[in-house]
N, C-alpha and C positions, 0 to 999 in steps of 0.2 A: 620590321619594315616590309620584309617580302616571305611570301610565306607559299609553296608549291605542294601542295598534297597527291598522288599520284596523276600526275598531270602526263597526260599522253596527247601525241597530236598524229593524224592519217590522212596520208593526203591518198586521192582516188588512183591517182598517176601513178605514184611509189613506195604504196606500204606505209610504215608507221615508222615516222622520224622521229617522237618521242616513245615509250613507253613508262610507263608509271614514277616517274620522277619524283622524287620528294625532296624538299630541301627549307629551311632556312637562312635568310643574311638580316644579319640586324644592322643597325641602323648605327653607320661610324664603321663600317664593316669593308675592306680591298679585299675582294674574290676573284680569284681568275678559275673563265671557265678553260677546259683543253680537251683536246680530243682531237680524233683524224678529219679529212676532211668527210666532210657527211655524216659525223658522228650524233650530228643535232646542232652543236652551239647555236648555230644561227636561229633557228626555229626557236629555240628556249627563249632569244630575247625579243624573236617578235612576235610570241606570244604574252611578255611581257609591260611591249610597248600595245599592245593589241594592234599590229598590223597584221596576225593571224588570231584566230580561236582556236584553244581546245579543242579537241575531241572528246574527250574525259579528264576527272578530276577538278581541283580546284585551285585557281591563283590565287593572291589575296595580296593586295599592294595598298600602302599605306590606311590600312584600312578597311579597303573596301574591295569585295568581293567582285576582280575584273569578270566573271561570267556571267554575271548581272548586270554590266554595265552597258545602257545601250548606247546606241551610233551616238548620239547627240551628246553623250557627256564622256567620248572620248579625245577633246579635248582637255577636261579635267585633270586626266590621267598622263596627257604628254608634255602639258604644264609643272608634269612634277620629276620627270624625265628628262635627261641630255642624254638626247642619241647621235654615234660615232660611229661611223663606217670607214671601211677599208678603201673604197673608189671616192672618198671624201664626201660626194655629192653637192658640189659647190655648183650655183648661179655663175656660169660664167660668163654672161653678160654685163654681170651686177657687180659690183666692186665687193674687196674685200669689207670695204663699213657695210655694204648695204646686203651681202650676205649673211655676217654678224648682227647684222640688226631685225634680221626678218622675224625670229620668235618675238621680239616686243612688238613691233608693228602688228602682228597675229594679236597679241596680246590688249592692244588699243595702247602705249604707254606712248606720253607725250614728247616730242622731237627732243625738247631738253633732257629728260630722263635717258630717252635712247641714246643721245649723243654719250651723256658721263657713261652709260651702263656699257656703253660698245669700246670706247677707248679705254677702260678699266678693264674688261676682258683681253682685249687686245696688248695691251701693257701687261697682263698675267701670260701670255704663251709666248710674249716677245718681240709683237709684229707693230708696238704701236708705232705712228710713223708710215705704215704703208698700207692705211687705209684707203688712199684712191687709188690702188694701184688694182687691178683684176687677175682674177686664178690663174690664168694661162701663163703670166709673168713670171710666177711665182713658181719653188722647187714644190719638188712634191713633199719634202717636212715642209713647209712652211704650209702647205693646202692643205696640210694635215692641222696644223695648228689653229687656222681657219676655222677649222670645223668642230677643234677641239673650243676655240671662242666661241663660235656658236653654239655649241649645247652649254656652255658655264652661264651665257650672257644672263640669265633668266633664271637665276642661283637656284638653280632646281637641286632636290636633298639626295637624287640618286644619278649616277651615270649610266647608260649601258653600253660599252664600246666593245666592236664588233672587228676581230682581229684591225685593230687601229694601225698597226706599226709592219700590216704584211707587205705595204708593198715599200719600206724603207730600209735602210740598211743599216747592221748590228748598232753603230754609231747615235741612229738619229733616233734608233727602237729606244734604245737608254734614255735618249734624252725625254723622247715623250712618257717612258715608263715614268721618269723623274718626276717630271708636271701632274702627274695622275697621284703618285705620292703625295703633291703636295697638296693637293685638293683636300685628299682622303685625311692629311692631315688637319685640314679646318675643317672635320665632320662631314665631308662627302662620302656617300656609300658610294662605293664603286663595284662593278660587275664587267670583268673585261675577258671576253673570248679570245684565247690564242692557243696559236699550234707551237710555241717556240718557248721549248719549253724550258732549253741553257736559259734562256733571257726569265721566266718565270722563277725560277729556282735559284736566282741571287737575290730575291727579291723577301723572301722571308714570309710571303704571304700566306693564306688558306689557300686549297689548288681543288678545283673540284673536276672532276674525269669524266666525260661521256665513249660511248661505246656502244655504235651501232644503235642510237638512239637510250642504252641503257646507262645511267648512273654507276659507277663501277669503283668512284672511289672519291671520299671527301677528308683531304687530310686534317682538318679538325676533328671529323667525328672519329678517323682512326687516333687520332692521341690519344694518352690515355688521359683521365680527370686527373 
């Protein structure tokens, strides 16, 4: 599904936040990336989502070759992506439906579709019910789950979540860890950045390591066959 061949990224300001990265995640596949802070994570997934480019190397997401892709067909590409941040990035003007609902409305899908597709998702993180209600009301797991509904609403085949659980505590990390499980268990790939890494290591997953922009350890490819 995602395919990274020495992928480096440089910015002019501070050096080179990637270096030659290489990796693999197939498709059905929960990765957690870790590292310190500045190690890269971040940069690795928004060069994924193509909110950055390369410097070198090559991506390759479902397919197709993102350093080829231009401006205008990368919406194709975040169509096939749920993206999760850590500051949530919710409309907080906008009610929780009508933040949940904005990738279909981007999307053109019709008001009846959006309605089942938004209270479906909202009924999977636990919030159905407080759909008119707006972000600022809401705890911060819950504007996390928000946003966790919004990247599902649009059954997209990959996640990319970006330390999701830094700013919540041990209790709510688990719970969101949980919902990400279950996804991954109806064939969602998941790729989720975190520094925390007691909460990673109950989890049984692959763990891949950054390190000053360098790859330094992918515990699948250390097992042995």
């Amino acid at each position: 599904m995602l395919r990274l061949d020495n992928v480096s990224k440089r910015y002019s300001e501070g050096g080179d936040a990637l270096q030659n990265v290489t990796l693999r995640i197939q498709e059905g596949e929960m990765v957690f990336l870790s590292g310190h802070s500045g190690a890269g994570k971040s940069t690795l997934l928004k060069l994924i989502a193509l909110i950055e480019r390369c410097s070198r190397g090559q991506i390759v997401f479902a397919g197709r070759n993102l350093n080829r892709i231009p401006q205008r067909h990368i919406p194709w590409v975040r169509r096939r992506l749920g993206l999760i941040f850590q500051d949530y990035r919710l409309l907080l003007d906008r009610t929780v439906f009508d933040n949940v609902a904005l990738p279909l409305v981007i999307s053109g899908c019709s008001t009846r579709e959006i309605g089942r597709r938004v209270r479906a998702a909202l009924d999977k993180v636990g919030l159905l019910g407080k759909e008119k209600r707006y972000p600022m009301v809401l705890s911060g797991g819950e504007q996390q789950r928000v946003s966790i509904a919004r990247a599902i609403v649009n059954k997209p085949p990959m996640i990319l979540a970006d330390e999701p659980t830094g700013n919540l505590d041990p209790e709510l990390s688990r719970e969101i860890m949980e919902l990400f499980k279950q996804f991954n268990q109806v064939g969602v790939t998941m790729l989720i950045a975190s520094h925390d890494l007691a909460l990673i290591s109950t989890l049984g997953t692959r763990m891949i390591r950054l390190d000053r922009g360098h790859l330094i350890q992918d515990s699948d490819a250390d097992m042995p066959s």
